[in-house]
C-alpha positions in Angstrom: -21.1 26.9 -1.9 -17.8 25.3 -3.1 -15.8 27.8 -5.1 -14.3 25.8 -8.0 -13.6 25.7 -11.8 -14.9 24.2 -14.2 -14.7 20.9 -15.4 -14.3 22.0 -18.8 -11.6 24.5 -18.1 -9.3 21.8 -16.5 -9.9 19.7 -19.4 -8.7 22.2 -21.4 -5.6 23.4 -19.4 -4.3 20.0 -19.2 -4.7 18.9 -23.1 -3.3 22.7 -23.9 -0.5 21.4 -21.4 0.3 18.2 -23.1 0.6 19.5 -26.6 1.9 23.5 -26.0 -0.7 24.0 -28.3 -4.7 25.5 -28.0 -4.9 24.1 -31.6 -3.8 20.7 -31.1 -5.6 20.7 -27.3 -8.7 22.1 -29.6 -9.0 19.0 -32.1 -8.1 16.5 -29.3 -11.6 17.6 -27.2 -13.4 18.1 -30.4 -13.6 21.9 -29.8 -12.4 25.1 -31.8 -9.6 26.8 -30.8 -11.1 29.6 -29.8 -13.1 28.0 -27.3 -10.0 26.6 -25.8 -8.2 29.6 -25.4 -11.4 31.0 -23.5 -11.8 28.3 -20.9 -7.6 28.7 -20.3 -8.0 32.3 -20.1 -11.2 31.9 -17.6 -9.2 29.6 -15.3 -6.4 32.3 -15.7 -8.8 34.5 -14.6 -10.0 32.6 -11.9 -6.6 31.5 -10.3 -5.7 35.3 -11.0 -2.4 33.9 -12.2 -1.1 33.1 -15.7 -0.6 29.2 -16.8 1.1 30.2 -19.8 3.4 32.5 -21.5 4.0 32.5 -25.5 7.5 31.9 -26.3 8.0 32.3 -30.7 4.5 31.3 -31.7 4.1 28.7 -29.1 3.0 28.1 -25.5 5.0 27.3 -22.9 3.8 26.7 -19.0 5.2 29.6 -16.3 6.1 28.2 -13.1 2.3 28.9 -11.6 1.0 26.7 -14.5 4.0 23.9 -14.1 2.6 23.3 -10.4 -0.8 23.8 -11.0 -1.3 20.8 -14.2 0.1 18.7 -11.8 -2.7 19.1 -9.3 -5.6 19.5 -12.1 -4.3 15.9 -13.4 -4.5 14.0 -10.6 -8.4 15.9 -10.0 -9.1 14.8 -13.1 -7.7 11.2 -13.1 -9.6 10.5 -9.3 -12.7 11.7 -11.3 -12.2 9.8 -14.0 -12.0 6.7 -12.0 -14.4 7.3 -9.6 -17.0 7.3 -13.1 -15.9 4.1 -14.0 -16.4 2.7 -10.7 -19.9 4.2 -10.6 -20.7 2.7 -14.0 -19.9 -0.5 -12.8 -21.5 -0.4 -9.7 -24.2 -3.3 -9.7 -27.0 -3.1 -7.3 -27.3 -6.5 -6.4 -23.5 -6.7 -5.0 -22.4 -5.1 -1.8 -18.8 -3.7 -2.3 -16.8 -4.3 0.6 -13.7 -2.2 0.8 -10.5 -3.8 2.5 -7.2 -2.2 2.9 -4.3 -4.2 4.0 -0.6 -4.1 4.9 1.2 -4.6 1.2 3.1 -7.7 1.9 0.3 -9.2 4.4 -1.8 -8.9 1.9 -0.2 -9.9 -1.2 1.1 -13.4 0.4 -1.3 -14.3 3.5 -4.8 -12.6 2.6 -4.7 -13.2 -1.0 -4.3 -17.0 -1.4 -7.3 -17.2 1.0 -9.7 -14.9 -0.5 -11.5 -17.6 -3.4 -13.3 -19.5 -1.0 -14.5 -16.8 0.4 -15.5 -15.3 -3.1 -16.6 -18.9 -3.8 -19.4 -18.6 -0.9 -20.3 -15.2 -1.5 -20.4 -14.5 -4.7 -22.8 -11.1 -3.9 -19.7 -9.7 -2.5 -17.2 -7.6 -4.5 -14.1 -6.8 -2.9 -12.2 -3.7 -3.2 -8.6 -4.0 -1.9 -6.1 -1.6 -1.4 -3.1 -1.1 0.2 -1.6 1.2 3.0 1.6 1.0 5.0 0.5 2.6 8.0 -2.4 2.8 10.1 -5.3 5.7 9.5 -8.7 6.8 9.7 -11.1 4.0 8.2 -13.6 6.4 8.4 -12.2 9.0 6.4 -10.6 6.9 3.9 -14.2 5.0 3.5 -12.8 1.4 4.6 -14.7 -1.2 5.7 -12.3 -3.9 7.2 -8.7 -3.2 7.8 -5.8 -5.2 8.8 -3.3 -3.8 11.0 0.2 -4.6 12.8 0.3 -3.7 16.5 -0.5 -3.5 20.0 -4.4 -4.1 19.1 -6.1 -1.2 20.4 -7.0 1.9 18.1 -10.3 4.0 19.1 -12.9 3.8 17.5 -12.4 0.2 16.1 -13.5 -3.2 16.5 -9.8 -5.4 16.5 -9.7 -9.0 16.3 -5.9 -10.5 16.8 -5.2 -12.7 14.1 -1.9 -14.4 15.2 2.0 -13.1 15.9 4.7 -13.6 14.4 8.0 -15.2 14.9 11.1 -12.9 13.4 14.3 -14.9 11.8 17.5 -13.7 10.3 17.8 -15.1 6.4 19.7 -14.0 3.3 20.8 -15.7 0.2 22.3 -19.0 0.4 26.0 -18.1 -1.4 25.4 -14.5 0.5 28.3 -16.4 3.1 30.3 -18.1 0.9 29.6 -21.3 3.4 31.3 -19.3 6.1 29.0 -20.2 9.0 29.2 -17.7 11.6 30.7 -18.2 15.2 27.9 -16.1 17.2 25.2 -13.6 16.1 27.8 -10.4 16.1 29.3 -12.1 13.5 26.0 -11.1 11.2 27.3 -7.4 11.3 30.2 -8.2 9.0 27.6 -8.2 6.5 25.0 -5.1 5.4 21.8 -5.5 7.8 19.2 -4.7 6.1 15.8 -3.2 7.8 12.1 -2.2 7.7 11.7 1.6 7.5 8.8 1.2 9.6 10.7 -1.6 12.4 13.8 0.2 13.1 14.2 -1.5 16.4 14.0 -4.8 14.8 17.8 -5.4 14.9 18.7 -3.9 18.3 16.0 -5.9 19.7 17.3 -9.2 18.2 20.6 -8.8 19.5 18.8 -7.5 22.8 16.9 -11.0 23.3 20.4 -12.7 23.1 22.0 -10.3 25.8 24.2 -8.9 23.0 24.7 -5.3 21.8 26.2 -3.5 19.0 26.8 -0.3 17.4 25.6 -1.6 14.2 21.7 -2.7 15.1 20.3 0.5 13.7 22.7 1.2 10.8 22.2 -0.3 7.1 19.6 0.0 4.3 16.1 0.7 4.9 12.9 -0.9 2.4 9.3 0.9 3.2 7.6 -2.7 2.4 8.8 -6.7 3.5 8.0 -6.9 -0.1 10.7 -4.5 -1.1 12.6 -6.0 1.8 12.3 -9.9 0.7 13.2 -8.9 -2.7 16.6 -7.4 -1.8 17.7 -9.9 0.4 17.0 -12.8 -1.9 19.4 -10.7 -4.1 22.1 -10.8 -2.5 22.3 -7.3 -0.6 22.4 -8.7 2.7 21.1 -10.0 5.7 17.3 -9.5 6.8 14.7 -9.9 9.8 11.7 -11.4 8.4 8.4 -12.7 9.8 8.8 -16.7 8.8 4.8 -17.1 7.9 5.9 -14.5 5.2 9.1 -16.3 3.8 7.7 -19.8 4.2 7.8 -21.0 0.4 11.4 -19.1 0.2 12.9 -21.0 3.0 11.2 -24.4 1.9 12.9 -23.9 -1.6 16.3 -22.7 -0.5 16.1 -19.3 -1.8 16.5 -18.0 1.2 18.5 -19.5 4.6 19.0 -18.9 8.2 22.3 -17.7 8.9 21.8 -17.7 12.6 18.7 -20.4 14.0 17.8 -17.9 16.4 13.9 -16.6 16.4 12.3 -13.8 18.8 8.7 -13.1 18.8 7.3 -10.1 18.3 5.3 -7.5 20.8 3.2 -6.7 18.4 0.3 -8.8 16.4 -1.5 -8.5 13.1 -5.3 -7.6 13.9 -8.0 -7.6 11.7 -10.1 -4.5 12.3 -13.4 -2.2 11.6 -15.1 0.4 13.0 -17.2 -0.4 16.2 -20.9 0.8 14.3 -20.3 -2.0 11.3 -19.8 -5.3 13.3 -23.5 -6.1 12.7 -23.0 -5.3 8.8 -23.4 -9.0 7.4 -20.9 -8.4 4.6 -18.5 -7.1 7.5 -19.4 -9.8 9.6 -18.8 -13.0 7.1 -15.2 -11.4 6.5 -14.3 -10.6 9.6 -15.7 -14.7 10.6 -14.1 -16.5 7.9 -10.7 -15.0 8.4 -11.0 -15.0 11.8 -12.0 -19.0 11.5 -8.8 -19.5 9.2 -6.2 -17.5 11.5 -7.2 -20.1 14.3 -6.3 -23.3 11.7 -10.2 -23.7 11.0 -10.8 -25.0 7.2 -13.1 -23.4 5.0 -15.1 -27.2 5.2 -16.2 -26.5 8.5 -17.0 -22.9 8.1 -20.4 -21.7 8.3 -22.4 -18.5 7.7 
């Protein structure tokens, strides 16, 4: 048996919370004041700790209650959208739900995903985004696309394709100064993936260069984050090229230095070994799978 408040009582807390007032708290839920008070004071009770204090005729939270709204918020907020999701839950759709690396997602999954929608109009996708990998089981994931070495227990992975790393930045980032050698780059900020911070070192590496500079400079959590910045101005990044194709195409972003390495690692589409037979799994999985190897859509079939 789960030892919890109410629902009621959090609702209260957190409206008394907003306005410093049981009154104001009271005609927001359509409730007297009285009743208010009692579900704060029976939370109080509960939590054996006071949420709030009365300072000249009003309230004000104490430092228990100033940690605690923060928590009963985001309870209530995850409840209130898990309601909504239920309510529009149809019966006739399977939900498949997809979580992808936030860059990956937003500019090679994305563009790809309305033929697939197209053909299987029963399926509604629910995306979301992680930066890491993690438990697909636990977070209640279906299909998962992943950056690495392409084994993780547990999980069905499928390489879709490597990558080939560059070295861009914005065009007047130089001032037209083309550089002499690679070493050169370090005169300017080198900007990095939180997540890659070998990326540098290891492009150097592959030219038989070193320098005390490969793991210094700015760090971005996302390529997203990272992109962004560079095509500002604040200095010089490695990117996967299938990520900054349109960027390079229209100039917004150059090549300082031609020089590519490929990267150990792969992106893998993955799920966990009991759902490969699932056919919404299954249709994903065999339409991206089909379009990572340069098959069309045309001569895809179910």
């Amino acid at each position: 048996m789960r030892y919890l408040p109410s629902i009621t009582a959090m609702q209260c807390f957190d409206a008394s919370a907003r306005h410093l007032s049981f009154t104001r708290a009271a005609d927001e839920l359509s409730l007297t004041q009285s009743a208010v008070s009692k579900q704060v004071a029976q939370l109080e009770s509960f939590l054996n700790r006071k949420l709030f204090r009365r300072v000249r005729r009003s309230l004000c939270l104490t430092p228990e209650g100033a940690i605690y709204i923060g928590e009963v918020r985001k309870i209530l907020a995850q409840l209130e959208m898990s309601s909504q999701y239920v309510m529009s839950y149809n019966n006739q759709r399977d939900v498949l739900r997809v979580a992808t690396l936030p860059t990956f997602g937003s500019r090679w999954l994305a563009p790809r995903l309305s033929a697939f929608l197209d053909r299987h109009p029963h399926i509604n996708l629910d995306s979301s985004e992680k930066v890491e990998s993690f438990d697909l089981d636990q977070e209640g994931i279906d299909i998962a696309f992943f950056y690495g070495h392409g084994s993780w227990p547990g999980l069905e992975c499928h390489r879709l394709f490597g990558e080939e790393v560059v070295p861009v930045c914005a065009p007047g980032l130089l001032n037209n100064h083309a550089p002499a050698s690679p070493l050169e780059l370090t005169r300017y900020r080198l900007l990095h993936l939180s997540t890659r911070p070998r990326s540098w070192h290891d492009w150097f590496a592959a030219q038989d260069l070193t320098t005390e500079h490969s793991y210094q400079g700015n760090r971005f959590e996302t390529f997203h984050m990272l992109i962004r910045a560079t095509m500002a101005g604040c200095g010089i990044a490695l990117l996967p090229r299938f990520l900054i194709e349109d960027e390079l195409a229209s100039g917004q972003l150059v090549m300082p230095w031609s020089h590519g390495i490929t990267s150990a690692n792969s992106y893998y589409l993955v799920y966990p070994e009991r759902l490969g037979e699932v056919e919404k799994v299954r249709v994903f999985a065999d339409y991206l799978l089909n379009l990572a190897a340069g098959t069309t859509t045309d001569s895809f079939s179910d």
